[in-house]
N, C-alpha and C positions, 0 to 999 in steps of 0.2 A: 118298687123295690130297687131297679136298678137304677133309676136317679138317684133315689139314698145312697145305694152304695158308689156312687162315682163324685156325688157331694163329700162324703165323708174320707171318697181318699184324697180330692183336692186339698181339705182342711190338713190331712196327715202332711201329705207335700208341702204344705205353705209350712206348717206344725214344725218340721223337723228340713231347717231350709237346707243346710249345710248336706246332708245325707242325700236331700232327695238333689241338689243339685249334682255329687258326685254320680248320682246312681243314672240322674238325666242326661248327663254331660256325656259319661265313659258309653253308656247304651249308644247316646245319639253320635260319636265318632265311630265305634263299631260297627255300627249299622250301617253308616256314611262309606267305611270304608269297603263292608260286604257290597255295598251298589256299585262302587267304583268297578271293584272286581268282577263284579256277575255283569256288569256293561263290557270289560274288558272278555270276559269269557264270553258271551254270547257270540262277539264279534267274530272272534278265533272261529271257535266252534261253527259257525255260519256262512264260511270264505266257499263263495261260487255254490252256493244252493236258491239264490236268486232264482237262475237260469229253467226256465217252465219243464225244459226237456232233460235235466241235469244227470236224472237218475240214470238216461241211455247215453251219454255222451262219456267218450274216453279218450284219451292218449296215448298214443302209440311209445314203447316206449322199445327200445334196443339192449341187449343184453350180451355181453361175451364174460368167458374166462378172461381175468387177468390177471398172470401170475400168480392161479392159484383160487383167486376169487372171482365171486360173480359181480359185475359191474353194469350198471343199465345207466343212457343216457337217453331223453327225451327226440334227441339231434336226428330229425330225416331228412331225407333228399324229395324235390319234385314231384319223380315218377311215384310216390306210394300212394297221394293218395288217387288219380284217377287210375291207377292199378286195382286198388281197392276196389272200386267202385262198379268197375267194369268186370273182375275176379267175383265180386259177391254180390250182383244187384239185388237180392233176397232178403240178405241180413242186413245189408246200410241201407240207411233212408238218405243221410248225404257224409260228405265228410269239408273237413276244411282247414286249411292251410297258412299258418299264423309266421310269419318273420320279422323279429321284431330286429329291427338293426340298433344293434348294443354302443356302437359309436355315434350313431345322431346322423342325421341329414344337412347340409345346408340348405334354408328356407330365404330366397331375398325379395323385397318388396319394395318400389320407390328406393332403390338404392341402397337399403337397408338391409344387412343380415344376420340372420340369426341361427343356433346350431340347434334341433329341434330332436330332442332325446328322447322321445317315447313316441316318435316315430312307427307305425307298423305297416306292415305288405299284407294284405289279407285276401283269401276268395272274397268275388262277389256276392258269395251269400251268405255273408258274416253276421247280419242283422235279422237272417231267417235262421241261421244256426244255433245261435246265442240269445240271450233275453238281456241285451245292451239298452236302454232309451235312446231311441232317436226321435227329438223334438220334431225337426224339418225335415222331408224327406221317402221317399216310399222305400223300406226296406229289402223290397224286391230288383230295386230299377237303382238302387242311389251310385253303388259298385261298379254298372255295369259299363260304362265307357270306362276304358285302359288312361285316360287321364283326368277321372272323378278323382275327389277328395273329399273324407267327412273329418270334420274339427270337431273340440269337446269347445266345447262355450266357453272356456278358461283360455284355449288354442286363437278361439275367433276372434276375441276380444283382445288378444295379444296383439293378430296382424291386422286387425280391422277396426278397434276401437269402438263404438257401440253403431259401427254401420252394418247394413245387413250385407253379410257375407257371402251371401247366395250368388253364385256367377263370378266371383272374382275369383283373380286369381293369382295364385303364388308359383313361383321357379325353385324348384327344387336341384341342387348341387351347379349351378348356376348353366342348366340345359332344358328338364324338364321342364315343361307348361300343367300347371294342373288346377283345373276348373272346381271350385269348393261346391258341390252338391248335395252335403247335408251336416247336418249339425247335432252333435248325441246329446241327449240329457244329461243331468249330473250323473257321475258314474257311479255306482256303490261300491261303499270304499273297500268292503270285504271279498275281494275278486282278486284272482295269483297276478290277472296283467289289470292294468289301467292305461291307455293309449289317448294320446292327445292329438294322433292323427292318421289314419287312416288312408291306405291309398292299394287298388289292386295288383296282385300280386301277380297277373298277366303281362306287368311290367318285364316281366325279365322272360316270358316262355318262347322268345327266340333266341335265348343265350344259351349257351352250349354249357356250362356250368351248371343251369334250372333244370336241366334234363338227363343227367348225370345222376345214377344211382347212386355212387360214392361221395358227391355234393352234401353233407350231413347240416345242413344249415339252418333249418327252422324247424317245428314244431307239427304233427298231423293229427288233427282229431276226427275221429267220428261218431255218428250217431245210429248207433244199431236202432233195428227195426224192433218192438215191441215182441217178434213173435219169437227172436232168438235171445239166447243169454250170455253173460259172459265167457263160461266157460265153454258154451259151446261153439264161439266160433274164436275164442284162443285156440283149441282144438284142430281150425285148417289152417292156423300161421302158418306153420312152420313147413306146411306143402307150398303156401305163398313163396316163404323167403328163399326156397330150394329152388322154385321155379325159372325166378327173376335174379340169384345171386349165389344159388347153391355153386354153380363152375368159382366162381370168383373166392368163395370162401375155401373149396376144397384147393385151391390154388395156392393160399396161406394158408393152410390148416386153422382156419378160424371156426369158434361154435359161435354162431350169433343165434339169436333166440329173438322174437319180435311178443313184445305183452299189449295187454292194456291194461291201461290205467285210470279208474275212473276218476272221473274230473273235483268231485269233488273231495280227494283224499290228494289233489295233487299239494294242495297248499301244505302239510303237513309231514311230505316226502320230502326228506332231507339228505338221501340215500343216492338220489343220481344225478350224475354230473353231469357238465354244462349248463346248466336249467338259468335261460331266462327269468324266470316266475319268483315271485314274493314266495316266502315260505316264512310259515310259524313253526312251533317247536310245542310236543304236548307235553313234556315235563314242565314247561313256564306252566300252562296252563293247571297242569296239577299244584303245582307248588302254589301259586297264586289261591284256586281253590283251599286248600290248607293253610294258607296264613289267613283268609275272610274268614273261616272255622276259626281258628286260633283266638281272632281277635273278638267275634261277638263268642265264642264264649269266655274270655277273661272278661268281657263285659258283663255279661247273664251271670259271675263266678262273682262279680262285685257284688251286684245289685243282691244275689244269694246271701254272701258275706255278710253286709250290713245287715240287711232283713233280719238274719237269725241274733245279731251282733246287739240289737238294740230291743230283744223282743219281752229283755226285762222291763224296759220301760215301758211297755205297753199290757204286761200282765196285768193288771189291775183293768185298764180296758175289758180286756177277754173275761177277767173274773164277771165283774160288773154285768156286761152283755151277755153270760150265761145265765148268771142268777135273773134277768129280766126274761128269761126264755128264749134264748138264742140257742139255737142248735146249732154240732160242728159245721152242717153244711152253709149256714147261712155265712158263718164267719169264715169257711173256705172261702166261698164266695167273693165276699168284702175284700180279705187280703188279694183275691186274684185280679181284682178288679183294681185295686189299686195299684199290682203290678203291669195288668194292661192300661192303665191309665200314664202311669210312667212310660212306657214302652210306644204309647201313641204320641204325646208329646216327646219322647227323640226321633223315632221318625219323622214327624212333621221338622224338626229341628236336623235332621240328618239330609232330607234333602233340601234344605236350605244347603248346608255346605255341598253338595254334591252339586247343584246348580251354580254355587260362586267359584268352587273350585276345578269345576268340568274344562273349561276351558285352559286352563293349565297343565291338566289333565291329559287333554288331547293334543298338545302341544308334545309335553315329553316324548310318549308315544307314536308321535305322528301319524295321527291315526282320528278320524273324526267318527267319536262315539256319539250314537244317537238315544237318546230319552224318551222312549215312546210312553209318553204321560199320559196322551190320551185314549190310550189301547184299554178298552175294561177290561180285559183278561189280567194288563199289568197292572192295575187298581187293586183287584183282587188279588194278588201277588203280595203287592204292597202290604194292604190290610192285612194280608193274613202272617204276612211277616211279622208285624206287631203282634197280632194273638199268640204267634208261636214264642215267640221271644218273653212278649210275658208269662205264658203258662209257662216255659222251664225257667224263666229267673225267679217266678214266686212259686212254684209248686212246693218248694221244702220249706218253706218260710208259713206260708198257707197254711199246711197241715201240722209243721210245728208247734206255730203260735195258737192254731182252733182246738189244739192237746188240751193245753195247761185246765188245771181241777182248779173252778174259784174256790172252794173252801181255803186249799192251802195257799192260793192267792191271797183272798183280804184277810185273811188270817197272819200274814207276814212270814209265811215258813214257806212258801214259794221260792227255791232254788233254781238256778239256770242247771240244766239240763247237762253231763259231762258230756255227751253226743255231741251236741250244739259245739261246743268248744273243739272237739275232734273233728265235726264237719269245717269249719272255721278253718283247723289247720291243712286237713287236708284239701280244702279250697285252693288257699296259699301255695302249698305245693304245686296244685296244678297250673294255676296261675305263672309261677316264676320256671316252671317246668318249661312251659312253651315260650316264657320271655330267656332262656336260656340256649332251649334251640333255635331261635331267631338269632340270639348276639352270638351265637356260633357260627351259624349258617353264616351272618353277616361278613363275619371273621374271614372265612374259609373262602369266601366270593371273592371277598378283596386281596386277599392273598394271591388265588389264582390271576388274579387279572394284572396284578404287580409282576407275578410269576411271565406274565403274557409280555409285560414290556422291559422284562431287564435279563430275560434269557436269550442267549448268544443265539444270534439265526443263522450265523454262516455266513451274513453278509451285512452290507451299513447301508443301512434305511436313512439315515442321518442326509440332511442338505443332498438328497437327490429329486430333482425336477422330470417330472414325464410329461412328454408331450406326445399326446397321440397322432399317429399317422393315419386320419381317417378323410382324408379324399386326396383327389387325385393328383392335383396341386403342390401338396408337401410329399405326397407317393414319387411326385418326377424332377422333384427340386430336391430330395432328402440329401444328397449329397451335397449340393451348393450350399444348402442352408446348415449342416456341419462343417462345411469349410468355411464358410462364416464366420462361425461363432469358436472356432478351436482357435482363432488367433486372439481372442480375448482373455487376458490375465485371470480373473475371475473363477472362467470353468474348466475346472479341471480336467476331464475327460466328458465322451460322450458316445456315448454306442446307440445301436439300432438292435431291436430286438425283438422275439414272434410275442415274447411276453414278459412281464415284471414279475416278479416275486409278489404274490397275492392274486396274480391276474389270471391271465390266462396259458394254457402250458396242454396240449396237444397229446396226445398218445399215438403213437405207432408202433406197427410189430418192426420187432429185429431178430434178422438171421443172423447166427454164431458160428461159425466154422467148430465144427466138433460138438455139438451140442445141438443138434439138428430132433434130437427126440423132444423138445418141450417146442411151443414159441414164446418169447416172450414180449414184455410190452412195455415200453419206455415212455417215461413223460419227456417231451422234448424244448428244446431251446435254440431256434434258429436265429444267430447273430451275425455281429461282425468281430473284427479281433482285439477289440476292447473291451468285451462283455465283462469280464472277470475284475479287470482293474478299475473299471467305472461303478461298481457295483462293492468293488471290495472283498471278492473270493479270494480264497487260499487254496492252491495245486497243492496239492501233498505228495505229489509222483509223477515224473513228468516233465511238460514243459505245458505252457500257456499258447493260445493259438499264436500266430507271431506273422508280419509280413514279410519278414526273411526267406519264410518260405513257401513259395509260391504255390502249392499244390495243397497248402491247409485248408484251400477257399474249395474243393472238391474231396479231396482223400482223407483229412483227417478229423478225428472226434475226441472231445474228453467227455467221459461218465465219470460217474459219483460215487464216494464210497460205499454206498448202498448195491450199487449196481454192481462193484466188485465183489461183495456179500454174495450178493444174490445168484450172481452165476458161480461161486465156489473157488474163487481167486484170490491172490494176493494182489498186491499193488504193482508188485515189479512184474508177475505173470501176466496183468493186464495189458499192459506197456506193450505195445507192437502187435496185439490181435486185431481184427479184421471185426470190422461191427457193419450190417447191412439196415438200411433204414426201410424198410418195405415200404410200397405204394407211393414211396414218392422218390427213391431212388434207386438206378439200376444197378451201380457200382458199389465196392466196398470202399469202406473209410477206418482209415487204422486208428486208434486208440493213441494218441500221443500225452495223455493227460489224464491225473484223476483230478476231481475237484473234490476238497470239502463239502459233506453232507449240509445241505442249506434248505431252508423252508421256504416250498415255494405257496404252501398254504396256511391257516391257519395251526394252534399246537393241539388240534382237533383230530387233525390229520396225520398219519406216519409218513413218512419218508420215501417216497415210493423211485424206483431206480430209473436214473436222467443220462440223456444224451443229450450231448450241446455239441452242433455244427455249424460253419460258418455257410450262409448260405442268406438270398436277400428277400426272406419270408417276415417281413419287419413288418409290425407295427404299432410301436409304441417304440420312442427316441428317449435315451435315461440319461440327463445331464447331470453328473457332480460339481456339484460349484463351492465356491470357499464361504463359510460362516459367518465374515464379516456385514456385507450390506445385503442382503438378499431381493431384495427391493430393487435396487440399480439393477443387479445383474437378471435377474425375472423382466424388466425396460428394455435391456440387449437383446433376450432373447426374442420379442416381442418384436423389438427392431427388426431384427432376423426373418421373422415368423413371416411379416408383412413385406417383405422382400421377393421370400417366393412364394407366399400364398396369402395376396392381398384380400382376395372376396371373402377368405375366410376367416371368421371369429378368432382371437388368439385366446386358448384355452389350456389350461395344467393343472396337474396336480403334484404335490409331493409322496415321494415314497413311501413315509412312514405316515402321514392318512391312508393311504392303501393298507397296509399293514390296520392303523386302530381301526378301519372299518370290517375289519375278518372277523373283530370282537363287540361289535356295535351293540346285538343281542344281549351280550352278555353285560355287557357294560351298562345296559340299561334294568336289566334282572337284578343286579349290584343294587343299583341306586332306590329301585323300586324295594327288594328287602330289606335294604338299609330303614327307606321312611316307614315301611311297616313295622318293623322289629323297633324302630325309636316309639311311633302311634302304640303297640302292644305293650311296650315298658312302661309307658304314662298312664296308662288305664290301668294296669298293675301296679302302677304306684297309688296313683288315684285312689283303688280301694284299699292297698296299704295302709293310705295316709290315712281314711276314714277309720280302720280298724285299730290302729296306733292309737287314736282319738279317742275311741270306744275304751280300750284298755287299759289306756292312761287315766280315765274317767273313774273305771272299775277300781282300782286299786291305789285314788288318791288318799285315802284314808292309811292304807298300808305305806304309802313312801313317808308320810307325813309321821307315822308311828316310828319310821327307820330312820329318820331325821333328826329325832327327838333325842332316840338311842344313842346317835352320832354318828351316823352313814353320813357318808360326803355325795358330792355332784355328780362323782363320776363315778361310783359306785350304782350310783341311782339309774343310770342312765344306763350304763352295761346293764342292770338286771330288768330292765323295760325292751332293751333292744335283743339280750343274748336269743332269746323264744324265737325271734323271726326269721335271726340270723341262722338257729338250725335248721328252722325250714326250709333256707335257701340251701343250705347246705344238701339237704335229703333231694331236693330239687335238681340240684347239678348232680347226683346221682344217679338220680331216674333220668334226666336230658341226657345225659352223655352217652350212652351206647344208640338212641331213639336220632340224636342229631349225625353221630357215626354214619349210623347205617344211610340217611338220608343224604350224607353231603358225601357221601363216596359214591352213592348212583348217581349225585350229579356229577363227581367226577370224572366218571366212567365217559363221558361224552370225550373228553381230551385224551389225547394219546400220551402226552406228553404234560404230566403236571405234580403237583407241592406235594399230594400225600396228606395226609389227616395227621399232627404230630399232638404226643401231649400235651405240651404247653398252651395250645388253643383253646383246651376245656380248663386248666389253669385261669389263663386268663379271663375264661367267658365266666367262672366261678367268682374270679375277686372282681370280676367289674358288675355282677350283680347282686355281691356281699357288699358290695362298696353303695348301690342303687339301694339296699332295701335300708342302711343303717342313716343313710341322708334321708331318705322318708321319714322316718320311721323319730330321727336325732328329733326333728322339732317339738314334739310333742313330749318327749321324754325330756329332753332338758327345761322345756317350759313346766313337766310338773314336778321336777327335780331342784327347783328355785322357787317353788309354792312357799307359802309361810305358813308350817304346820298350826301353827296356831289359828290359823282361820279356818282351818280343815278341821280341829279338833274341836272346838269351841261346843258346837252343836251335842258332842256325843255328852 
């Protein structure tokens, strides 16, 4: 029986090519692109659950009031974790101690050197903490000499080329010696860090910096013991942090607050600052789930369509097959069988594209998705995905078509069904519904991100060059190599600075004369007294730091019109207060200056209230240079570079990459809705196009009667297409408050952004009034140009 019925639906397939192609075609890009998706979500969803111990592993994280709100940053010092260890030997089993250095290391070899960016400082029992592969090496012992090194096979192969790297050895910032004593396996790529080199972090524990409670520089995790939980030993932080740092906090009246966080949620904590760590986003991850919906079902909504669309033609089938003795089950059956027979041939045809297209795929993302093909659990996935897909793309078609009474079948008084026709339409609707929230959605993406690059920041990201200040070379040449390069035509200014506009920016408490009941906490800016003009602020009150006057280099500060906000002042009452920098300064500095409110983060972010001091906390150099050759002048500076820091790589970026990288996510969230919202319009045209087919088919006899009468082309043609066009009409009705509601929670993520305007459902209305009437035009003008006389002949 079930041979019969999978023989008889290949015949229908072959029978009806044009149908079964659209119905094959739209399922198997659906499908194609639900795999895409649920590879991309798995991945997300799966970041650092590798790790064997994962479930007891957490992150220390730090917590204060600021201005108002609660603020956590991952940032510890040294002493916490053998504090920890030795405070709770009961509840930690170990803990350990991750520094990744954000500027890169110098690595030199035979001459050769390299700046090696994913560099890390780790405990010696990194490979007992964590679930890392390591190929070569005892994970016990690999760490344990102060000048070990483990490389990732990407690493070793960089400074070794395919010799065995075991015992060699590399100069790190052209001092250290450090012997390579093991080699990780590939890393998996769903983990917050990915390190390409390894080296222990005992390196520093006779510097007075490493052992410093207030040193906030790397990252502490540990691994509770089995028999305690989370909540219950967050429960003796806060006797910990009292113990070891309560005098110091009641000294600033700071509330600090110590968490954890377990590990596997860190990738998804987008909330605290400074964080080293990759981090995803689970609105992508929702959104993404909702458009693989979306699109198999406009597929399943085709494959529906047609099915009921063409099921006059097959009445006489159905008649026939009853009067032979066919019961409704058996022609259930049959139809369902042919909808999983469709449905297995796109899959088999959907991962074909997913395997040509994967790697493209993984490219955009940058991100290597793995196909686990030969997992039977994902076989079983697979298959059952086709049976789900065809039982809801034919189950109304199935039980439609196995209805129909042959009497009034071969009898010829066999009508289509007014339902069928109202399922039809209301298909359509849903159909163009969800291709209307995509070309909105799409709209509203790209707006934002337009919104992202032509709104004023306060400053000009335009032809500014950063050159990092990260060793020690360009740290004691900084000045010779600015005096350098200021007598070249080309650059027009050039400052030293603690951070760039997108980079990094510092918090500290500040004391207020008169305003001693709050403290507050400023993002800060430590430069020289070019900051402003090399960068392109505007003083709005004030004056600009200046070297006229000698005592700006210790006593004076400009804040931001936020920070005049914020402490309840005007511009001219700020003008000559006393502003104290806590923890790192003992003296007061007067207020000579407001600046214009400037973004020093993404428009994600608000505005949060800045001091800027001259002081020589540098590191990062921001050159202005002129628009003409950039090329030559990038040679100068380079010139320069190798002047006073030969050994080291000459390395930059420009300011406004810094800037489009704040929006990198999101720029890719864009491009990614954009192809699916184009892929969901096709598939919805697709079954358009089939149904235009159908109904132009239906009522060739009627245009040909309307032709004779004297109806014109274009008459014909309006009254083929006006039906589909109300549908899209009812369509944008039902999408518009559904796409509202959805592109304003993702708005909500920006502080600062367009707003949802009418004109955007306007336009996502006529550009899918304008999609369904180009569908829809071919088939209508083709039977609008029929020769009734060939149409009529027959009656």
């Amino acid at each position: 029986m079930l041979k019969n019925y999978i023989t008889v639906a290949i015949r229908n397939l072959l029978k009806y090519k044009v149908y079964s192609f659209i119905n094959i075609f739209g399922l198997a890009v659906g499908i194609a692109c639900c795999l895409f998706i649920f590879l991309f979500i798995q991945n997300e969803l799966n970041y650092d659950k590798f790790h064997a111990d994962g479930k007891r592993i957490y992150r220390l994280i730090r917590s204060s009031d600021e201005n108002g709100e609660r603020k956590g940053t991952p940032a510890t010092s040294g002493p916490y974790a053998p504090s920890l260890q030795t405070d709770f030997p009961s509840d930690i089993e170990e803990t350990m101690r991750v520094d990744p250095d954000g500027g890169g290391v110098l690595i030199t070899i035979d001459n050769q050197s390299f700046m090696e960016k994913q560099c890390m400082f780790v405990d010696s029992n990194f490979f007992q903490f964590f679930s890392f592969p390591l190929e070569i090496g005892d994970p016990k012992t690999v760490l344990n000499a102060p000048n070990s090194m483990v490389l990732s096979r990407a690493a070793a192969k960089k400074y070794f080329g395919n010799a065995n790297p075991i015992g060699k050895v590399l100069t790190m910032d052209g001092e250290d010696q450090f012997k390579v004593t093991g080699i990780m396996g590939p890393l998996p790529g769903n983990s917050h860090f990915a390190p390409d080199m390894l080296v222990p972090i005992s390196l520093f524990k006779n510097q007075e910096w490493f052992n410093e409670w207030w040193n906030n520089s790397m990252s502490t995790y540990v691994r509770l013991s089995p028999k305690v939980t989370e909540k219950q030993f967050e429960a003796k932080l806060p006797a910990f942090m009292d113990k070891y740092m309560g005098e110091e906090f009641k000294k600033f009246g700071m509330k600090v607050a110590l968490t954890l966080q377990p590990l596997e949620s860190i990738y998804f904590d987008n909330e605290t600052q400074y964080d080293h760590a990759s981090h995803g986003d689970k609105k992508v991850v929702y959104i993404f789930t909702a458009i693989a919906l979306f699109i198999l079902m406009i597929a399943c909504i085709n494959f529906m369509n047609l099915s009921t669309a063409r099921s006059m033609g097959r009445a006489k089938e159905v008649g026939l097959r009853k009067v032979m003795g066919a019961y409704k089950s058996h022609l259930v059956s049959q139809f369902l069988s042919e909808s999983i027979v469709l449905s297995f041939i796109s899959l088999i045809l959907a991962l074909g594209f997913v395997w040509l297209l994967k790697p493209a795929f993984d490219t955009f993302l940058e991100k290597e998705l793995t196909i686990p093909y030969g997992t039977f659990f994902i076989i079983l996935i697979l298959l059952g995905i086709s049976v789900l897909v065809g039982l809801l793309a034919g189950s109304y078609p199935a039980f439609f078509l196995s209805s129909f009474q042959p009497i009034k079948v071969l009898k010829g008084r066999f009508k289509a069904n007014p339902q069928s026709a109202w399922l039809r339409k209301g298909l359509v609707v849903v159909q163009f519904s969800i291709s209307i929230i995509l070309i909105i959605g799409t709209f509203i993406i790209t707006s934002q991100m337009e919104f992202t690059q032509q709104k004023k920041l306060g400053y000009d990201k335009e032809h500014v060059v950063l050159v990092r200040i990260t060793n020690s070379d360009i740290r004691t040449n900084k000045d010779r190599f600015k005096t350098i390069l200021e007598g070249e035509s080309d650059i027009l200014s050039i400052s030293a600075m603690s951070g760039e506009p997108g980079g990094f920016h510092d918090r500290f408490i500040v004391d207020i004369p008169g305003k001693t009941e709050e403290k507050w906490q400023f993002r800060t800016v430590f430069t020289d007294f070019d900051y402003a003009k090399t960068l392109g602020m505007k003083i709005v009150a004030g004056r600009d730091f200046s070297r006229d006057f000698g005592t700006d280099t210790t006593q004076a500060a400009i804040i931001n019109e936020t920070a005049v906000k914020k402490l309840g002042w005007t511009n001219e009452e700020a003008l000559g207060k006393d502003i104290t920098i806590t923890l790192r300064e003992s003296g007061p500095r007067k207020i000579v200056g407001i600046v214009q409110d400037f973004h020093i983060s993404s428009l994600k972010d608000k505005i949060d209230p800045m001091v800027i001091a001259v002081a020589k906390d540098n590191r990062v150099l921001a050159l202005k240079i002129k628009s003409g050759n950039p090329q030559q002048t990038l040679q100068k500076i380079e010139k320069a570079w190798l002047t006073v820091a030969p050994q080291y790589p000459f390395e930059y970026t420009f300011l406004d990459q810094v800037y489009d990288n704040l929006y990198k996510s999101e720029q890719k969230q864009m491009a990614v809705f954009t192809v699916f919202a184009f892929i969901a319009i096709c598939i919805a045209c697709l079954g358009l196009f089939g149904l235009a087919a159908f109904t132009a088919e239906q009522r060739t006899k009627e245009i040909s009667v309307r032709k004779v009468l004297g109806a014109d082309v274009s008459s014909i043609v309006l009254l083929l297409s006006k039906d589909f066009v109300k549908l899209v009409v009812i369509a944008l009705v039902i999408a518009s408050p559904v796409a509202w509601y959805a592109m304003n929670k993702w708005l909500e993520d920006f502080e600062y952004s367009i707003g949802i305007k009418p004109d955007t459902f306007i336009i996502a209305g006529i550009c899918a009034i304008t999609i369904a009437l180009v569908t829809v035009s071919y088939h209508a003008i083709k039977t609008a140009y029929t020769n009734p006389v060939k149409t009529l002949r027959n009656e």
